[in-house]
NUFI-64053 format. One record per residue (C-alpha): residue number from 1; x, y, z. Coordinates in Angstrom, 2 decimals. Each point is the difference from the previous one (the first is absolute). Last residue first. Layout:
N
SITE NUM X Y Z
...
This chain:
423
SITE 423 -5.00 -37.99 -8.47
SITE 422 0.13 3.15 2.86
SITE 421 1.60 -1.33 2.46
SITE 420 0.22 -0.24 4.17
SITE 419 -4.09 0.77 -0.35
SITE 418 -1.93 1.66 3.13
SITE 417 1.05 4.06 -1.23
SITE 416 0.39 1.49 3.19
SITE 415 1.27 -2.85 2.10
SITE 414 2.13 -0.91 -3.26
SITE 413 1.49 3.84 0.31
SITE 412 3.24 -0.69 2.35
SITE 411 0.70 -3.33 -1.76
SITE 410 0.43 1.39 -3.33
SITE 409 -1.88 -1.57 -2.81
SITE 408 1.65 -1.99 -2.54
SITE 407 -0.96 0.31 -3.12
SITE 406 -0.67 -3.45 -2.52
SITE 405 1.05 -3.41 0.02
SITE 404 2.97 0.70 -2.21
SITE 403 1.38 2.61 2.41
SITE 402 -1.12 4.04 -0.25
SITE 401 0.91 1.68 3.56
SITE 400 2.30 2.71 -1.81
SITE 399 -2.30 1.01 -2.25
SITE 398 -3.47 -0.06 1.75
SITE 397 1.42 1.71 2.79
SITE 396 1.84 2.64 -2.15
SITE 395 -3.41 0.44 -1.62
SITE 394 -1.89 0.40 2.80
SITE 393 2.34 2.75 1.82
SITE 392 0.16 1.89 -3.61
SITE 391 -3.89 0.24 -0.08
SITE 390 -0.45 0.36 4.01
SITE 389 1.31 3.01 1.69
SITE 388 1.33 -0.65 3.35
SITE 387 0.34 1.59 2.51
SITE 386 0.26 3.52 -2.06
SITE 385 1.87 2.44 2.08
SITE 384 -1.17 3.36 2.13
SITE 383 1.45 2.81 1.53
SITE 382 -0.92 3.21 0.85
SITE 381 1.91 2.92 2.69
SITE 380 -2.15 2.25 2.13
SITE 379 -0.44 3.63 0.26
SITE 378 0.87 1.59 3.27
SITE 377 -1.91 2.15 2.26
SITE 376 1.76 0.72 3.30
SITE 375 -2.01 -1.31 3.31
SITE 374 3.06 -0.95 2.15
SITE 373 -1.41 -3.40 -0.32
SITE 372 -0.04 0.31 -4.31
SITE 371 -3.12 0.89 -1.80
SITE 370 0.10 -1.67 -3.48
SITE 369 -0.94 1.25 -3.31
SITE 368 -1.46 -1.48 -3.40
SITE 367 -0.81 3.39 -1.91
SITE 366 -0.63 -2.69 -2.96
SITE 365 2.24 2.27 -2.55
SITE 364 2.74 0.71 2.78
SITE 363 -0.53 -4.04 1.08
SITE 362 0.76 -1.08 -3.32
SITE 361 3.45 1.23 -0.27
SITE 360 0.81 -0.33 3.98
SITE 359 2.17 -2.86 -0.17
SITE 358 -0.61 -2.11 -3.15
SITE 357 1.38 -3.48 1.23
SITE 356 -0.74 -2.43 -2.57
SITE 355 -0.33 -3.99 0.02
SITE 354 0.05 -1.55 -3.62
SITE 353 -1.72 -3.16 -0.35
SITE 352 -0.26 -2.90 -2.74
SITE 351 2.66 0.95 -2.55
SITE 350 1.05 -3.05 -2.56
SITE 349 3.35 -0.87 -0.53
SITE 348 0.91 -1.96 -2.91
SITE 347 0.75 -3.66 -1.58
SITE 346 -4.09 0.47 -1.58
SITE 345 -0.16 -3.94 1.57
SITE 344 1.56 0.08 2.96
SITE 343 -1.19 3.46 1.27
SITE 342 2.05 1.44 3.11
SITE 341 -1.55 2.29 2.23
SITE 340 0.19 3.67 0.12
SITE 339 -0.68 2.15 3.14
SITE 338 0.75 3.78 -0.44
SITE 337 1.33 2.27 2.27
SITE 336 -0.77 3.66 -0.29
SITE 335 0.94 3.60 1.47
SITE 334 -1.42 3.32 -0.08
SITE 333 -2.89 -0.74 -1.99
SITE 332 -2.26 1.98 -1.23
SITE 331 0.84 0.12 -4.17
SITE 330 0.89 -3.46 0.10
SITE 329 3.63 -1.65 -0.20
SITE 328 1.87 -1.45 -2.93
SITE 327 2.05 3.24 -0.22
SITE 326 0.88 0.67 3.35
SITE 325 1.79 -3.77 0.22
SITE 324 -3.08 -2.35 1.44
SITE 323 1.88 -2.31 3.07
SITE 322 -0.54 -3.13 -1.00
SITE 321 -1.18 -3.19 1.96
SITE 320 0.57 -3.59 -1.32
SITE 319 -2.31 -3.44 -0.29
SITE 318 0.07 -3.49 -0.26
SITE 317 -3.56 -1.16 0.94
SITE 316 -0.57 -2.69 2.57
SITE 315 -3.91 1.76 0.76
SITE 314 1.47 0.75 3.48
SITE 313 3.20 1.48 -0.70
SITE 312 -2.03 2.44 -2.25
SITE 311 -1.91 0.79 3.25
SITE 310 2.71 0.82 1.70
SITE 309 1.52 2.11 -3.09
SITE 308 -3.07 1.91 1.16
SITE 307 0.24 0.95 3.54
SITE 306 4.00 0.41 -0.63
SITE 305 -1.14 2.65 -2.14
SITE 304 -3.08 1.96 2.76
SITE 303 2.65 -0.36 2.59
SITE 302 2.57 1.37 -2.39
SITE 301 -2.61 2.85 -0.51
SITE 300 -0.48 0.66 3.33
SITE 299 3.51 1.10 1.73
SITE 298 -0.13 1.88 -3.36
SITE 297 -3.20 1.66 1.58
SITE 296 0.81 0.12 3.45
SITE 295 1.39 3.67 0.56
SITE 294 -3.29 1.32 -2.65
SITE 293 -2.60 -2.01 2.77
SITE 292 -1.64 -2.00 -2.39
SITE 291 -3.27 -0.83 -1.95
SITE 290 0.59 -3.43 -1.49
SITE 289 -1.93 -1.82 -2.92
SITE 288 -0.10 -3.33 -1.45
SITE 287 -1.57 -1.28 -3.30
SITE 286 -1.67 -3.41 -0.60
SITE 285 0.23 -0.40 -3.72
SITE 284 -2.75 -1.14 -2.59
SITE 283 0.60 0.99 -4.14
SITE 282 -1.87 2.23 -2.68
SITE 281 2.08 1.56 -2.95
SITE 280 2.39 -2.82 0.13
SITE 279 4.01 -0.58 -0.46
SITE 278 1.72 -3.04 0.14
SITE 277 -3.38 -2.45 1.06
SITE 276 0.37 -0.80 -4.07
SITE 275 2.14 1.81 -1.94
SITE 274 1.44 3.64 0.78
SITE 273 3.84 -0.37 -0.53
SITE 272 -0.54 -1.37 -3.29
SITE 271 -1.11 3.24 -1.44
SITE 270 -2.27 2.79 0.45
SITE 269 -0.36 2.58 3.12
SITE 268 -1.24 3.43 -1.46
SITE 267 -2.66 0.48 2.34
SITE 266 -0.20 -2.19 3.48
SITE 265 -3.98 0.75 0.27
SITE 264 0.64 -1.01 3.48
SITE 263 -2.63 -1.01 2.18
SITE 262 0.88 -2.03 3.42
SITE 261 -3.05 -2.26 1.94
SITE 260 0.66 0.89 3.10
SITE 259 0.96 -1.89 3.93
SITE 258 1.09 1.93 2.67
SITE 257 2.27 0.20 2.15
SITE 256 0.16 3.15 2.96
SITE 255 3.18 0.94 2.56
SITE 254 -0.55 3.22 2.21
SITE 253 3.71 0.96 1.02
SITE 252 -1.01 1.92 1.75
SITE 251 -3.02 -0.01 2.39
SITE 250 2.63 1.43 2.86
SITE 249 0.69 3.28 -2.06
SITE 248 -3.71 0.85 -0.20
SITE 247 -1.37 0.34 -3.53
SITE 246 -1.36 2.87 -1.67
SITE 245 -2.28 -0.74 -2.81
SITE 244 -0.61 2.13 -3.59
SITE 243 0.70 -3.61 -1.82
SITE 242 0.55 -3.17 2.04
SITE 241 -2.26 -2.12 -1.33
SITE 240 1.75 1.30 -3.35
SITE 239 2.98 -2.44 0.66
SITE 238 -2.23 -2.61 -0.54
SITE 237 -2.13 0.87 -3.11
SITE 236 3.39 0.72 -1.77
SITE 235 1.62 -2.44 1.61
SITE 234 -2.45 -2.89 -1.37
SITE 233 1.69 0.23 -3.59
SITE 232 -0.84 1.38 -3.44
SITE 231 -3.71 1.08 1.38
SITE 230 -2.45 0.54 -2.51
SITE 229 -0.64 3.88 -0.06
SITE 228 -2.93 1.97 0.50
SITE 227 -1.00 3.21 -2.21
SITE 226 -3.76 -1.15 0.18
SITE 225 -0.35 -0.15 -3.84
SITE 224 3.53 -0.11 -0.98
SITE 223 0.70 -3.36 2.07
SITE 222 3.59 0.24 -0.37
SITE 221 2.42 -3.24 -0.54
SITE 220 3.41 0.79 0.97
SITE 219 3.41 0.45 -1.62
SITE 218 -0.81 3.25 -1.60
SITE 217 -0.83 1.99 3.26
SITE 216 3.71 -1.18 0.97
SITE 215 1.40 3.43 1.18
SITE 214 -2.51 1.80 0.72
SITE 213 -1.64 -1.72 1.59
SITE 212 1.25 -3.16 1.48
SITE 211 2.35 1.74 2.61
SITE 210 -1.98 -1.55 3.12
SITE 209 -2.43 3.40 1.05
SITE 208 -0.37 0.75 -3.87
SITE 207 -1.86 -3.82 -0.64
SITE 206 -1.80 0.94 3.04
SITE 205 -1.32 2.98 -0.59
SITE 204 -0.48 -1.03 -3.62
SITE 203 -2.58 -2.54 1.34
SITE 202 0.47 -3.84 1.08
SITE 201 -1.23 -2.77 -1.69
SITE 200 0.59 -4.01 1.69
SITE 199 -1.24 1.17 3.70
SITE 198 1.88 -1.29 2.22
SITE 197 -0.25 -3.56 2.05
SITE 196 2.42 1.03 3.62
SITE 195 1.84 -2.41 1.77
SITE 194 2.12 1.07 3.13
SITE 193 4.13 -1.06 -0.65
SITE 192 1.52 -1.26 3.14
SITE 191 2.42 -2.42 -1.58
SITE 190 -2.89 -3.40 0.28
SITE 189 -2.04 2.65 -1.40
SITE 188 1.91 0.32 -3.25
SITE 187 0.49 -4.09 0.05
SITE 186 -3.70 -0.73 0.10
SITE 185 -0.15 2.84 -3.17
SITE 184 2.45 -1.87 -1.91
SITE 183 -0.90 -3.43 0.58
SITE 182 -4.16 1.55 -0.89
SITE 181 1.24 1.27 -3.29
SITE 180 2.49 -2.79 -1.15
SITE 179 -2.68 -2.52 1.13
SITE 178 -2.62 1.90 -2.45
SITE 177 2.10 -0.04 -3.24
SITE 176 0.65 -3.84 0.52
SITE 175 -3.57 -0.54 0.50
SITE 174 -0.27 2.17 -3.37
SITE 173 2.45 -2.30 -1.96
SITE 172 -1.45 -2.95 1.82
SITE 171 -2.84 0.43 -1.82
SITE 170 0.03 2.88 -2.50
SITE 169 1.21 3.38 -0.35
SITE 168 -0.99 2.07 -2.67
SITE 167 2.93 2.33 -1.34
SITE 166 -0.72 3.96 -0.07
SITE 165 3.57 1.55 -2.04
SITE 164 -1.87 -0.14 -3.46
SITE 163 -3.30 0.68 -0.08
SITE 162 -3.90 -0.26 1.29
SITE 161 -1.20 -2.93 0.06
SITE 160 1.49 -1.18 -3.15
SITE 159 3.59 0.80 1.15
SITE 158 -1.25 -1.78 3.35
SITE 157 -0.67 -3.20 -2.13
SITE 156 3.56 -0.12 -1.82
SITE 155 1.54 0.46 3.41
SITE 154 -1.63 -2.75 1.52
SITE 153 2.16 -0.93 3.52
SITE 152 -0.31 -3.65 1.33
SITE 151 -0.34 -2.57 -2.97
SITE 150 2.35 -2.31 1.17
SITE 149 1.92 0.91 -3.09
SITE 148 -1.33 3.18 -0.90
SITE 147 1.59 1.34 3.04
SITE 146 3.38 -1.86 -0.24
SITE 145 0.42 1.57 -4.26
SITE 144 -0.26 3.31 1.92
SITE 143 2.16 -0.73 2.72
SITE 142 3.03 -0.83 -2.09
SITE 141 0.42 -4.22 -0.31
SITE 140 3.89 -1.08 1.09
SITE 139 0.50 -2.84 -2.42
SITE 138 3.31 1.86 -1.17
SITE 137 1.06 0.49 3.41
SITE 136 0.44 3.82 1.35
SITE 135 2.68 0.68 2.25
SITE 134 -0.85 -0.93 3.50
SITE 133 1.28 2.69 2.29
SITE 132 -0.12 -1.21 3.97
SITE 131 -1.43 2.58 2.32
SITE 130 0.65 2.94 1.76
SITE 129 1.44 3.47 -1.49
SITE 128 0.88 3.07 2.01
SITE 127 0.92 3.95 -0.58
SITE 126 -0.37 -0.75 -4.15
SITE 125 0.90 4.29 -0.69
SITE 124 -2.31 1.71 -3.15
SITE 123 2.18 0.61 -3.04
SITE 122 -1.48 -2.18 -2.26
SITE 121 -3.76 1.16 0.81
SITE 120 1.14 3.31 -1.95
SITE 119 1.30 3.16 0.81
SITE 118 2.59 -0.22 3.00
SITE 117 1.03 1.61 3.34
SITE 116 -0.80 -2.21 2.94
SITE 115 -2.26 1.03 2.92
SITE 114 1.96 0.70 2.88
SITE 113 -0.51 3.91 0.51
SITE 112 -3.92 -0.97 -0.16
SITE 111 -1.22 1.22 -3.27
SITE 110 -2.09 3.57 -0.26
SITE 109 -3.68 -0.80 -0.97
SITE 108 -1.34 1.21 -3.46
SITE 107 -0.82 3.51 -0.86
SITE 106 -2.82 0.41 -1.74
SITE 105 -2.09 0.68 2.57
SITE 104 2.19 2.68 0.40
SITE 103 -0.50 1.75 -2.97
SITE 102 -3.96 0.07 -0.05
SITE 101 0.08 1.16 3.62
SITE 100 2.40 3.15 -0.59
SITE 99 -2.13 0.97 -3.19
SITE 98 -2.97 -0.24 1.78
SITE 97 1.54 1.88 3.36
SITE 96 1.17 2.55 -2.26
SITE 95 -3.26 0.70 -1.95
SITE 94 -1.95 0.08 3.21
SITE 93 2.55 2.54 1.56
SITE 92 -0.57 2.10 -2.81
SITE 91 -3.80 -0.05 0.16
SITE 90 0.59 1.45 4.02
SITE 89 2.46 2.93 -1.57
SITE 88 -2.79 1.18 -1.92
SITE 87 -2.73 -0.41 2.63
SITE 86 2.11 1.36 2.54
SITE 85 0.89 3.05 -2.60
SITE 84 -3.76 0.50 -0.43
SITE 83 -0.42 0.13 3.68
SITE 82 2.30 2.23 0.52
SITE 81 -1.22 2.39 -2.10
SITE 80 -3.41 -0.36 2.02
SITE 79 2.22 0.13 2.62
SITE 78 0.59 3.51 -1.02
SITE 77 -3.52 1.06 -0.30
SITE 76 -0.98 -0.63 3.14
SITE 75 2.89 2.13 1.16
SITE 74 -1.39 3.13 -1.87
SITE 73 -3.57 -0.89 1.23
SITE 72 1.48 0.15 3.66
SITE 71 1.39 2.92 -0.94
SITE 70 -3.24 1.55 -0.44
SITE 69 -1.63 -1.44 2.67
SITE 68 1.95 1.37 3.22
SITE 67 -2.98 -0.49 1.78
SITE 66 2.45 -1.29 2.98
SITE 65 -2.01 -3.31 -0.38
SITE 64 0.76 -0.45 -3.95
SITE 63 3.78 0.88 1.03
SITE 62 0.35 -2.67 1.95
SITE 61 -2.05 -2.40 -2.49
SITE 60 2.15 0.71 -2.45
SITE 59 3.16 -0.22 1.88
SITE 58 -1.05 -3.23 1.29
SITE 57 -0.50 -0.99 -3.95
SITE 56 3.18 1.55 -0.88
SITE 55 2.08 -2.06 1.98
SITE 54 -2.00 -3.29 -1.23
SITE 53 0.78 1.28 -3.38
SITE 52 3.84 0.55 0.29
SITE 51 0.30 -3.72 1.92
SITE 50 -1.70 -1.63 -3.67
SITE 49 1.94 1.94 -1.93
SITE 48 3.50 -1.02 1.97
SITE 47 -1.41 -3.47 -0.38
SITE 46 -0.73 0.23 -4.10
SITE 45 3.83 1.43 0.20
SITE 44 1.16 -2.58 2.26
SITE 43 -1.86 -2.56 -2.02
SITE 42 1.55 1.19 -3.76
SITE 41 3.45 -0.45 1.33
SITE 40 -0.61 -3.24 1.32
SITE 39 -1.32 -1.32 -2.94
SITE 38 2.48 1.81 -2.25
SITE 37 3.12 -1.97 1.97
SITE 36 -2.24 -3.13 -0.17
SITE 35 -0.23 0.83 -3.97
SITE 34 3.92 0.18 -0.16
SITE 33 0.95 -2.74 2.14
SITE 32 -3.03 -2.22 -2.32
SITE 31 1.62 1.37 -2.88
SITE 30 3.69 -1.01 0.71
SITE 29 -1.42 -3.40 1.31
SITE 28 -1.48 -0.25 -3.22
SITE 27 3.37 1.41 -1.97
SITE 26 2.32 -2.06 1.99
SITE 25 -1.51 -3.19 0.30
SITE 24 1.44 -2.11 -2.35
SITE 23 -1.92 -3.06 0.73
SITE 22 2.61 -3.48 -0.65
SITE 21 -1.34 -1.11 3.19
SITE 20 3.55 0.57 1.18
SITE 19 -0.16 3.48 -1.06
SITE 18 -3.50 0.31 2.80
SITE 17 2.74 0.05 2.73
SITE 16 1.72 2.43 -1.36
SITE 15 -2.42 2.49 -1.11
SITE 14 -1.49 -0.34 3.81
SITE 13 3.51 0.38 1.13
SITE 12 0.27 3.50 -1.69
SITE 11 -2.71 1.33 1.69
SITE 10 0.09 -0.96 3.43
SITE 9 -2.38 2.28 1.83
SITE 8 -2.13 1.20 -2.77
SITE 7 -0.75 -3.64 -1.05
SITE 6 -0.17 -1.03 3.92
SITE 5 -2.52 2.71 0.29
SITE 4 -1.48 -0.72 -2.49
SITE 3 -0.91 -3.64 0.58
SITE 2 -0.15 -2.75 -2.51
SITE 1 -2.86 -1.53 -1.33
C-alpha cells in the first residue's frame, strides 16, 4: 500500500509513475488527495471539540466548587452540544477513513524509475541470456508425451483424483520432484538463507498484509467455512512472520526459504500454452524471502538474481533474465526479473522464477518497521524470488536431456536423486 504522505507529497509523480503500469491514476489519486484533505479537515475539527470540552469540564468543576451552580448547569449543557457534534463529526471521520482505505488498497505499487515502459510480455527488456539454443528436432518428445513414457508423472490419474492441473507423480518422477526440493533448499542455506516449514493456509489478514486480497481474491482457493486461504506461494506465509514486528536495523536483512505446496485456481487460462507441467493449479517451489534495510534493497535483489541464474547454471539449463516492462508486472511490485529457461521440445521460453523488489508496499499493510541506531522508526523494504519452481524446471530438464537411451539427469542433482537416468 502506498503511503499518504508520499501521495500528498508528490502528487503528480505518483500519477506518473503508476502511467507506466498502464493505471491512469488521476481520478483515484485525485480522490484519495481529496478525501485525505477531508480527513484532516474533519480531525482538527473533531480535535478542536475534543480540546473545547476538556476546557469546559475544569470550568465546570471550578465553578461547581465556587457554588456557582447555575451556570455550571448552563455549561454542562453546552458540551452536551458538543458532544453531539463530536459524535457527528467522529462518524464522519469513519466514513472517510473507509472510503480512503478501500481506494488505496487498490492502488498498485509505483514502478522503480528503471522499470521499462510496455504492455505486454513482448515488451519486457532480455538484460542477459546464457546457454546454447537448440532449435527443436523433429524427434524431440514434449514433456507430456516424456512423462507417460517412462511412466513418471500421471496426469490422467490426478484429473480423476481430484482434477485437472493436480498430476500424480510416480517413481523416479517423484524422486526427481524431491531432489529438486531438498538441492534447492541445501543451496538457500549454503547463501545464508534460515529455513522455515509454513503453514500451507493463511487468513485474510495475511492474504491483505502481501497484496493477495483484494486484488487476486479470485485467483485463490478459499476455504468458505473457516475463511482460510490455500497458500498461492510460501511468501505469503513467509513474509507474514514478520507482520505487526519491529526489527532492529542490524537483524536486516533477515533472509528465510521455504518450501510450499503452491495453489492457484489459475482462472481463465486455456489453450496450448497450459499443457502438461505448463501451467498447474497445485505445484512444489522453494521460495526465498529478504527483509532489507530500504538503502540495500536493489543492492539485494541482484544478489537474490544472480543467486538464481546460479542455480540454473547448475542444472545445465539455457536460460535468460527479463526485466518485466510496467505492464507485464504484478500489482505489488516495484520491480521484476524473471528467469526463463529454454524448452527444446515446446521451441519456447518457459518462466521458472521471478525475483521482486516491492519496497515498502507490503510493509505499510504488514506495519513491518525497523528501528534504526540513531533510534528513528523506519519501515522496511520486501523482497523475495522463486528458487526454483518445479513444473516448468522438470519439464525443460526432461526435454532438453532426452537421448535415445532415455533422460539424462544432471550431475549436480544425481546425489539427490541416486539414478544418472531415468529409462
Amino acid at each position: 500500500m502506498l503511503s499518504l504522505n508520499f501521495i500528498r507529497e508528490h502528487t503528480q509523480e505518483v500519477i506518473d509513475r503508476l502511467a507506466i503500469k498502464n493505471f491512469n491514476g488521476t481520478e483515484v489519486i485525485g480522490r484519495i488527495v481529496e478525501l485525505d484533505n477531508l480527513r484532516r479537515e474533519t480531525q482538527k475539527k473533531l480535535d478542536d471539540i475534543q480540546s473545547r470540552s476538556n476546557l469546559m469540564a475544569k470550568e465546570i468543576g471550578g465553578l461547581f466548587q465556587s457554588g456557582k451552580v447555575t451556570e455550571a448547569n448552563l455549561l454542562k449543557e453546552k458540551t452536551g452540544e458538543l458532544k453531539i457534534q463530536g459524535k457527528d463529526f467522529d462518524l464522519a471521520l469513519e466514513n472517510i477513513k473507509k472510503e480512503l482505505d478501500d481506494i488505496l488498497v487498490r492502488v498498485p505499487n509505483l514502478p522503480h524509475p528503471t522499470v521499462p515502459p510496455g504492455k505486454t510480455p513482448e515488451d519486457n527488456l532480455v538484460v542477459l541470456q546464457e546457454g546454447e539454443i537448440i532449435p527443436a528436432a523433429a524427434t524431440a518428445v514434449p514433456h507430456w508425451d516424456l512423462t507417460t513414457q517412462y511412466d513418471i508423472i500421471d496426469f490422467i490419474t490426478g484429473n480423476k483424483i481430484t482434477g485437472a492441473g493436480f498430476p500424480l507423480y510416480k517413481g523416479k518422477g517423484a524422486r526427481l520432484q524431491r531432489a529438486l526440493i531438498n538441492f534447492f533448499l541445501d543451496e538457500a542455506m549454503k547463501a545464508g538463507y534460515a529455513e522455515v516449514q509454513p503453514p500451507y493456509m493463511v487468513n485474510a489478514a495475511s492474504a491483505y498484509a502481501t497484496g493477495q486480497l483484494p486484488d487476486k481474491d479470485s485467483q485463490m482457493y478459499h476455504v468458505g467455512l473457516d475463511d482460510l486461504y490455500l497458500i498461492p506461494t510460501a511468501e505469503v506465509p513467509v513474509t507474514n512472520i514478520y507482520r505487526d514486528t519491529i526489527l532492529k536495523s542490524q537483524e536486516l536483512p533477515v533472509k528465510n526459504v521455504a518450501y510450499s505446496a503452491c495453489f492457484r485456481r489459475e482462472a481463465g487460462s486455456y489453450g496450448k500454452d497450459v499443457r502438461g507441467l505448463n501451467r498447474l493449479h497445485q505445484f512444489d517451489k522453494v521460495e526465498i524471502v529478504q527483509i532489507a534495510h530500504p538503502d540495500q534493497s536493489y543492492e539485494i535483489l541482484e544478489e537474490m538474481r544472480n543467486y538464481v541464474t546460479g542455480l540454473l547454471r547448475k542444472l545445465e539449463l539455457p536460460f535468460r533474465v527479463l526485466k518485466l516492462c510496467g505492464g507485464d508486472m504484478s500489482f505489488t511490485s516495484a520491480l521484476t526479473y524473471d528467469m526463463e529457461v529454454w524448452s527444446a521440445a515446446q521451441a519456447r521460453w518457459l518462466e521458472v522464477s521471478s525475483v521482486s523488489n516491492f519496497e515498502s508496499f507490503q510493509s505499510n499493510r504488514l506495519k513491518l518497521r525497523f528501528r534504526d541506531e540513531a533510534g528513528k522508526m523506519q519501515t522496511a523494504h520486501t523482497l523475495n524470488g522463486s528458487a526454483l519452481a518445479l513444473p516448468r524446471i522438470v519439464a525443460a530438464l526432461l526435454e532438453n536431456n532426452q537421448t535415445p537411451e532415455g533422460i539424462n539427469i544432471p550431475a549436480v542433482l544425481v546425489p539427490y536423486t541416486g539414478f544418472d537416468r531415468i529409462g
